[in-house]
C-alpha positions, -999 to +999 in steps of 0.1 A: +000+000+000+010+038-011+031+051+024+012+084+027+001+109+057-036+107+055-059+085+080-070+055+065-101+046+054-117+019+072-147-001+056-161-032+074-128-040+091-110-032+061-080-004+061-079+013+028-065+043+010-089+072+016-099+072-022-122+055-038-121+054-076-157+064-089-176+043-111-183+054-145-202+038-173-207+026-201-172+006-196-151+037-183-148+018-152-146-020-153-122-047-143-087-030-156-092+000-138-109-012-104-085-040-106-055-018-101-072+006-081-076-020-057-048-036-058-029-004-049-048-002-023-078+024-029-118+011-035-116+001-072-153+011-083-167-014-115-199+008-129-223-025-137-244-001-161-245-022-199-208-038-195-219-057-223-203-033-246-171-048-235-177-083-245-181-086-283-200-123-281-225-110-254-231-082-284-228-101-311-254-127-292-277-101-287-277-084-323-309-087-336-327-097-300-355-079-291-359-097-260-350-074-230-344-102-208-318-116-229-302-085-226-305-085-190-286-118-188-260-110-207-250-077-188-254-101-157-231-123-176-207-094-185-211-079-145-196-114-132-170-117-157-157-081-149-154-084-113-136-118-119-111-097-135-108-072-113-102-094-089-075-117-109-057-082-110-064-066-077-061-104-055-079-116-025-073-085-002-081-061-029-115-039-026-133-041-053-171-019-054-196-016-079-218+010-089-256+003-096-274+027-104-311+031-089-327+042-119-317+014-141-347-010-147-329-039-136-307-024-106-321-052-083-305-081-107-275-061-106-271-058-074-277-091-063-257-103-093-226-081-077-229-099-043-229-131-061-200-127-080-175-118-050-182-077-049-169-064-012-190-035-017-225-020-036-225+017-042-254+033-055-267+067-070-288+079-092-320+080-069-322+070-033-308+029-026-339+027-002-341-011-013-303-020-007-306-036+028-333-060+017-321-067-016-281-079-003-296-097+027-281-128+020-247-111+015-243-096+050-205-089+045-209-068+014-205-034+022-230-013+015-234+028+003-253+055-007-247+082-023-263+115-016-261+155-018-275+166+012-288+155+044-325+153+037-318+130+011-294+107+039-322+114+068-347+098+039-324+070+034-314+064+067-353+061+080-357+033+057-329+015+065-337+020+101-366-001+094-343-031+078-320-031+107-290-021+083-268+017+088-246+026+059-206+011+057-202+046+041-215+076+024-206+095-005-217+131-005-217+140-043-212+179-050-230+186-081-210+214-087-180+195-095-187+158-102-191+148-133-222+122-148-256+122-133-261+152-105-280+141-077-298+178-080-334+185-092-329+207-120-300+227-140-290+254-123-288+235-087-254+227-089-244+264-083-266+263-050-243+269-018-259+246+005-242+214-018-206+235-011-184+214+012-181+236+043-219+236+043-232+201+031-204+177+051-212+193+084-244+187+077-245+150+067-224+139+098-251+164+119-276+140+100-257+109+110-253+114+145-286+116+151-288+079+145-269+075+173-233+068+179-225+039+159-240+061+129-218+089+139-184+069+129-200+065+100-173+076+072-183+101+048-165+103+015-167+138-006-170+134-041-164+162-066-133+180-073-113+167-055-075+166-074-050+169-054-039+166-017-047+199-003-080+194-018-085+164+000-069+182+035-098+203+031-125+180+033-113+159+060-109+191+077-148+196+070-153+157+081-148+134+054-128+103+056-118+103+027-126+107-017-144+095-045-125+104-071-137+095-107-122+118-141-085+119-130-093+080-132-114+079-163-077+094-182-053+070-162-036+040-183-057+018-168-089+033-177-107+011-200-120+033-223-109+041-256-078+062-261-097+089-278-123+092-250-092+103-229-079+127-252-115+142-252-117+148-214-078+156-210-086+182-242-114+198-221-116+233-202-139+222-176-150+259-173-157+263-210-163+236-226-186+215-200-221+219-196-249+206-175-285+198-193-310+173-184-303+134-194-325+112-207-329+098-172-340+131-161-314+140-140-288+168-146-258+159-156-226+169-171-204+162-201-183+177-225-197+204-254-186+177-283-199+179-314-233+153-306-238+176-278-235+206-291-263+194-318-284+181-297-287+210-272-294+227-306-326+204-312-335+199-274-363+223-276-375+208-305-377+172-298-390+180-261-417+195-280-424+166-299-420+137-276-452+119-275-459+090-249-479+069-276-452+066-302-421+066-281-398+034-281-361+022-268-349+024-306-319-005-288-347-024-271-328-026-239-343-008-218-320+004-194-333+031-179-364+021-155-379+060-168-361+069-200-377+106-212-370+090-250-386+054-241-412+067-226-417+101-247-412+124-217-408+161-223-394+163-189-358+144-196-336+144-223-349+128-262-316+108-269-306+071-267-282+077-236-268+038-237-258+044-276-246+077-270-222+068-234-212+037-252-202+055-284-184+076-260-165+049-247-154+033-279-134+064-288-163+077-313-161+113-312-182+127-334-211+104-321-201+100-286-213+116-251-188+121-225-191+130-194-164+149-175-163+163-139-160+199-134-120+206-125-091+203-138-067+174-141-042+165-119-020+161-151-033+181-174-031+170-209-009+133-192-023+099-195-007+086-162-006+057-143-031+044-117+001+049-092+008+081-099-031+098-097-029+079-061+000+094-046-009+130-062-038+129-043-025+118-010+009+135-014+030+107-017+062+099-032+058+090-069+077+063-082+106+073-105+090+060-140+088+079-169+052+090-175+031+076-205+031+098-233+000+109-250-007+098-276 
């Protein structure tokens, strides 16, 4: 493990790094990256969202299917395989997460498929993991947490819980005004509100924690959003976290497992001029890089908001990922675009085609691909090893 000052992270007995590697999907964040996250040390984070784009035969198999259960099995297929990998790479003691998302249709399968397949930890966004105690029951040692922006949303989550005898291993306070991805905010324009801001919203959550009494107290919190470097991260755990989730500095590492060119589009980016937030087609805000496909549709949004129509709508892939999918459904209220064809796109180097979601500060790097290794010990102020960097390419 990296020598470094920081306290460790400690998750169900386990002492980690205090950094956990985000997950990020489709296929940003699968077994490479996790792998060797873990293995270094940190919470390696597997995003379970359609890995099926990283297994040709799984694709190929599902070509011309129209069955969404078929497509179901294979990403449980693809979920296993993945976190067999990660764990081939990151060994026994390695801790390897993955992220479900709570507004995919089949987040329960997921999850239970996770547990199944040797996952040390389940962490879920994208709408409040209410369910998550019941649905890990038989997988007691799996780690389990939420991720939240406030703590109304924790208080909510923490009630139901209550009721399933279960309290968080963690939490991961997401600030919308940095994170990158799906924003647990209501509408555009949120992320900007103070009361998500650090100094504001981490007092608060371990206020909201300690309510639950004392074992909740010692809850760890982990800060996600922004965080790139050590004195970044000195801040925080000043404010009360233990510790980061840490998810674009990854995305660009060596290890990531997307396409070079999806690197090259976040490492290109000035994440004060050429990000935006807008509303995805799970109707969340989110944010991504201005690239071409972007740029054109927030040209047409208006437009095809206008015209979305409940009785004609359809998934044009026939997945189905999304349990409410403002194009699926023909929803005015969320984005009119295929966001599976248009994040997987993304992560097959398509540019022109592709969206990419980036978090909202700049790189440890700048415009290096680096190694796993180095992005750790930049963030906790360690020694880096004495390699040359990887080029870009």
């Amino acid at each position: 493990m990296i020598d470094h000052a920081f306290p460790a992270l400690r998750i169900r007995g386990r002492t980690l790094l205090p950094i956990i590697q985000g997950g990020m999907g489709v296929g940003v964040s699968a077994h490479r990256l996790a792998g060797t996250v873990a293995a270094a040390g940190g919470v390696g984070t597997i995003a379970s969202v359609d890995l099926r784009q990283l297994h040709p035969d799984l694709l190929a198999a599902d070509k011309r299917s129209r069955d969404v259960e078929a497509y179901t099995a294979s990403n449980l297929i693809a979920i296993d395989r993945e976190i067999r990998a990660a764990r081939e790479i990151a060994g026994s003691d390695g801790f390897i997460a993955v992220n479900v998302m709570r507004a995919l249709r089949d987040y329960d399968q997921q999850v239970r498929q996770a547990c199944a397949s040797g996952a040390n930890a389940i962490i879920m966004g994208a709408g409040l993991p209410l369910e998550l105690p019941a649905l890990t029951a038989d997988y007691p040692d799996v780690a389990l947490i939420p991720i939240v922006s406030d703590g109304r949303a924790l208080r909510i989550t923490l009630k139901r819980w209550a009721r399933q005898n279960r309290l968080p291993d963690a939490v991961v306070v997401e600030n919308p005004r940095f994170a990158g991805g799906h924003l647990g905010i209501a509408k555009v324009g949120d992320e900007n509100d103070p009361r998500y801001d650090y100094p504001t919203v981490l007092p608060e959550v371990r206020a909201t924690l300690a309510e639950f009494g004392e074992e909740a107290a010692r809850i760890p919190v982990i800060a996600a959003g922004g965080i790139n470097g050590p004195e970044r991260l000195a801040e925080v755990m000043e404010l009360g976290a233990s510790g980061a989730q840490v998810g674009t500095p990854f995305a660009v590492s060596a290890e990531g497992d997307a396409h070079p060119n999806f690197k090259q589009v976040l490492l290109g980016a000035d994440p004060a001029n050429d990000t935006t937030t807008f509303i995805s087609a799970a109707g969340l805000p989110a944010r991504a890089v201005r690239t071409p496909w972007l740029d054109r549709y927030l040209g047409l949004e208006e437009d095809l908001l206008h015209r979305a129509d409940p009785e004609t709508a359809v998934c044009p892939t026939f997945v189905e990922c999304l349990s409410h999918c403002g194009f699926k459904d023909g929803k005015a209220a969320a984005g009119q675009f295929c966001i599976e064809t248009r994040l997987a796109a993304a992560q097959k180097g398509k540019i022109k085609q592709g969206l990419f979601f980036r978090g909202g500060a700049s790189l440890p790097f700048g415009d290096q691909i680096r190694p796993v290794q180095d992005i750790l010990c930049h963030l906790l102020d360690a020694t880096i090893p004495q390699e040359p960097a990887i080029a870009t390419p």
